[in-house]
C-alpha positions in Angstrom: 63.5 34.6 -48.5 62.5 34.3 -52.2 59.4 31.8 -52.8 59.5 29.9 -55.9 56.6 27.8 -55.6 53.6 26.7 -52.8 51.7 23.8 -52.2 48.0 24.8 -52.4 46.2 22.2 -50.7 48.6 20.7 -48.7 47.2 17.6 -46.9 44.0 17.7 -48.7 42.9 15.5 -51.7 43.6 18.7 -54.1 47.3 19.1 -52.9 49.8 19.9 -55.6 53.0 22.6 -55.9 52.3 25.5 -58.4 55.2 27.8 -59.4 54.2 31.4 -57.6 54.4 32.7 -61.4 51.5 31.0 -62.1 49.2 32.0 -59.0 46.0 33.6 -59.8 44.0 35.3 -57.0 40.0 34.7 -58.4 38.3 37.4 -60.0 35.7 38.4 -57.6 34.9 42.2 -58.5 33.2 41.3 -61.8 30.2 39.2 -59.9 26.9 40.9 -59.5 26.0 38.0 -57.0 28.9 39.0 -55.0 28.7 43.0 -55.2 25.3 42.8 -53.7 26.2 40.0 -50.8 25.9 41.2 -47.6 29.6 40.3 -47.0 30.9 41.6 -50.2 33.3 44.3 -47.5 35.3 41.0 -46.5 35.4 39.7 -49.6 36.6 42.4 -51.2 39.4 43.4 -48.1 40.5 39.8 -48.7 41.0 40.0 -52.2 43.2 43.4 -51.7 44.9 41.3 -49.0 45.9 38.5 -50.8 46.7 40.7 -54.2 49.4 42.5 -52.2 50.5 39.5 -50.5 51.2 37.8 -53.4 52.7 41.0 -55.3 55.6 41.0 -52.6 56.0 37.2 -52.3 57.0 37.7 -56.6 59.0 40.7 -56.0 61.0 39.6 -53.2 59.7 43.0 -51.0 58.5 43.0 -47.2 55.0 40.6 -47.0 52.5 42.3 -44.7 53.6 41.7 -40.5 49.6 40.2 -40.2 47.0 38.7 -42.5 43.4 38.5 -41.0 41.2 35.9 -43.3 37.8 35.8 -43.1 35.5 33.1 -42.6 33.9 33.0 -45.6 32.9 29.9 -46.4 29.7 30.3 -44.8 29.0 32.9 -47.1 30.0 30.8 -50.0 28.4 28.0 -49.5 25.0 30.0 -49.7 26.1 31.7 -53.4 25.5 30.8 -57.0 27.5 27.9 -58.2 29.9 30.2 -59.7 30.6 32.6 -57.1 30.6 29.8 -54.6 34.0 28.4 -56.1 35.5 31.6 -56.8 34.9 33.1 -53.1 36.1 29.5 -52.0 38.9 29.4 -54.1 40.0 32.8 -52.9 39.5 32.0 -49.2 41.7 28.8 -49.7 44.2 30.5 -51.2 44.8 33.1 -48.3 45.5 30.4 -46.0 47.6 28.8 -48.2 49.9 31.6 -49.3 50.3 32.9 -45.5 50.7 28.9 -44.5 53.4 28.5 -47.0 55.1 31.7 -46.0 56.1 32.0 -42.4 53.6 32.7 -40.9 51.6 31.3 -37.8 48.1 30.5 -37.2 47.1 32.4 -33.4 44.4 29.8 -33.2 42.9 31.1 -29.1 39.5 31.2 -28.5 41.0 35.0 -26.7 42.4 36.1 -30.1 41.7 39.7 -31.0 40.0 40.0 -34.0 37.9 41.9 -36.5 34.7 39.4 -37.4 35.2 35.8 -37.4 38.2 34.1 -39.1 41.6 33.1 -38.7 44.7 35.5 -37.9 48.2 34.8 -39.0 51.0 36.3 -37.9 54.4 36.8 -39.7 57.2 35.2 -37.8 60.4 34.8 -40.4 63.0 32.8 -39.6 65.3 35.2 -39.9 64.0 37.3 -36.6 64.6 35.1 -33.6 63.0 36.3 -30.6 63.6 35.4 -27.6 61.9 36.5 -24.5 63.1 36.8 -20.1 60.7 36.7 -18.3 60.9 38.5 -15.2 59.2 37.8 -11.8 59.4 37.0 -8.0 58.8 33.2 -7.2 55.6 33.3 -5.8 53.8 34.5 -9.2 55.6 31.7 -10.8 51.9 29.8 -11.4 51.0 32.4 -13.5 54.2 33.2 -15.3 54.0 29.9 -15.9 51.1 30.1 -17.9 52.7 32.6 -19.7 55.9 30.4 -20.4 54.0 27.7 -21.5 52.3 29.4 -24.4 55.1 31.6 -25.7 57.2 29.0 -25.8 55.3 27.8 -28.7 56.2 31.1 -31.0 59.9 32.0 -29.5 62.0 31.0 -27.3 61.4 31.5 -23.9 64.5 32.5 -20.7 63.2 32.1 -17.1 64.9 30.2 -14.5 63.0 27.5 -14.2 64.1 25.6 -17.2 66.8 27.8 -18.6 69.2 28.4 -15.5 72.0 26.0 -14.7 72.2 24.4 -11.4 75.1 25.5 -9.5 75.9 28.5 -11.2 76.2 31.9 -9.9 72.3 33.1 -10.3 73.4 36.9 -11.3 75.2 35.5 -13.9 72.4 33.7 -15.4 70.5 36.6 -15.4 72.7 38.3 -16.8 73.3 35.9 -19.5 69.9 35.1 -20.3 69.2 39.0 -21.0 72.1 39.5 -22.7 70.8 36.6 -25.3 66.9 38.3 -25.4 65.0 40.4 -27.3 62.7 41.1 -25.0 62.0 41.0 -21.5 58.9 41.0 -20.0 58.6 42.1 -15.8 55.1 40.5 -14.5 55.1 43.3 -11.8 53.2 43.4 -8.7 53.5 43.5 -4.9 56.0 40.5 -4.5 58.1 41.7 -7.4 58.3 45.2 -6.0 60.1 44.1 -3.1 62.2 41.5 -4.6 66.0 42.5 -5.2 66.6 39.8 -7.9 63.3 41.4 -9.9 65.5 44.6 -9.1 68.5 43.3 -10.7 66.7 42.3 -13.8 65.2 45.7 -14.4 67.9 47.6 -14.4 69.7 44.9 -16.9 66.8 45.3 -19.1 67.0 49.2 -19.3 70.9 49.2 -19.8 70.4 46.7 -22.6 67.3 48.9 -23.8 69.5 52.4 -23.7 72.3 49.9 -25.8 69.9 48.3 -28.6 66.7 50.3 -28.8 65.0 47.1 -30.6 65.1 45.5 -27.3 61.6 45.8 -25.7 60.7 46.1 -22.2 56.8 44.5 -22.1 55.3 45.5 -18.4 52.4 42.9 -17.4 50.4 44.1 -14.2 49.3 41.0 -12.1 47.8 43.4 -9.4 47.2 47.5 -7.9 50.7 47.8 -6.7 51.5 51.0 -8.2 54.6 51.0 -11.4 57.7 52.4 -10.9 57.9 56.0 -12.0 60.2 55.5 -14.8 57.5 52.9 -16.4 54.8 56.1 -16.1 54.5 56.5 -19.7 55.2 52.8 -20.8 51.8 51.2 -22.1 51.4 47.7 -19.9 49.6 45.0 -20.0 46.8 44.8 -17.5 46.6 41.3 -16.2 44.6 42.6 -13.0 41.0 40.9 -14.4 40.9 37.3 -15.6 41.9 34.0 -14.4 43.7 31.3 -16.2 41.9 29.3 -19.1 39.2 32.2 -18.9 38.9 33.7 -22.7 40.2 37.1 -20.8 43.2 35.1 -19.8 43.7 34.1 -23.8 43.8 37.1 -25.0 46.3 38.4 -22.6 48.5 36.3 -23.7 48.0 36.5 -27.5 48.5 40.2 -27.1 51.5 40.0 -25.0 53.0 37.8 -27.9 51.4 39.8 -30.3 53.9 43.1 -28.5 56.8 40.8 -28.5 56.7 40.1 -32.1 56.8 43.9 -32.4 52.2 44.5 -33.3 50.9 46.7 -30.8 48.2 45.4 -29.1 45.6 48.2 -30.6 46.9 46.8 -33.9 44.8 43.4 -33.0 41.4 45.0 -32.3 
């Protein structure tokens, strides 16, 4: 998508549209103040963040998959005059050129993060994902959890909302991964011995061995051991925290974070 102009500002008493021409990112390498602040290393990371940013925004190339900004208005507000509006200026304009670009705000206590501050994530509207979620009916509380909170970045198959009543229920399985991008199998005792859970696995491979960007995510709800053809697959270990527990969070930032295609390392 080519950008011709943002709103910096929006909402706020500054708002107004500038033509992305006419951005400048502020000029914070030639401050002595600033080269000998204690968090001159963010300052600087941000500035080479929002430099390339806003190079591919005017060239019409691939923007960066995740921003992290800083908090640094803590730090700014402590600074000379000077170098108090240009770190400020700088730190607004981060959020507004990811704000104003697709991407979204993971806003979770859980979030993983370098430092303090706000990560965004790219999600264009060009890339649709949409996620199964596999499981056996008695983990449903906590695949609902789940449910609830990526269905706020993608859309989200599982039979509770998305199957039709009265319809064959293989078939809706089958539809409903034939429409993904992803599927994710919540595994554990009850899904090991559940042949619906079954079905849906082997779906998932066939469709993986078809379309190798569809993903298979594996979250572990307990010590019931994988299956063997899952032995080298990286999964998500669910096994320690409980719902609304910052642990919890995170899980399932970093299970959207996989969906979207960021390994969860790439967070830390």
């Amino acid at each position: 998508m080519k950008y011709e102009s943002i709103v910096r500002a929006r909402g706020g008493t500054a708002e107004r549209e500038i033509k992305i021409g006419d951005l400048v990112v502020p000029d914070v390498r030639s401050s002595t103040a600033i080269m000998y602040n204690a968090d001159r290393n963010e300052i600087y990371r941000l500035y080479d963040d929002v430099t390339t940013l806003l190079n591919a925004i005017r060239s019409g190339t691939k923007m960066p998959d995740k921003i992290f900004v800083p908090d640094l208005w803590h730090t700014a507000i402590k600074m000379p005059p000077y170098e108090q509006e240009v770190v400020l200026d700088l730190w607004a304009l981060g959020h507004d050129l990811v704000g104003e670009t697709e991407y979204e705000l993971d806003y979770s206590p859980g979030r993983a993060t370098n430092g303090f501050g706000s990560l965004y994530v790219r999600t264009p509207n060009s890339v649709k994902h949409v996620v199964f979620l596999s499981h056996q009916s008695n983990d449903k509380p906590i695949v609902r959890y789940a449910a609830k909170f990526l269905q706020q970045k993608m859309t989200v198959i599982w039979d509770e909302w998305s199957f039709r009543r009265g319809k064959p229920l293989t078939a809706e399985i089958e539809t409903g991964i034939e429409k993904s991008t992803a599927l994710v199998l919540f595994w554990s005792e009850n899904a090991a011995a559940s042949k619906y859970v079954q079905f849906e696995d082997e779906l998932a491979i066939a469709r993986n061995i078809k379309d190798d960007q569809f993903s298979i995510q594996i979250v572990r709800l307990d010590e019931t051991s994988l299956p063997k053809r899952y032995d080298r697959l990286i999964y998500h270990d669910w096994r320690r925290g409980r719902p609304g527990s910052k642990l919890f969070d995170s899980h399932l930032l970093r299970l959207s974070l996989s969906i979207y295609g960021v390994a969860p390392g790439e967070a830390d």
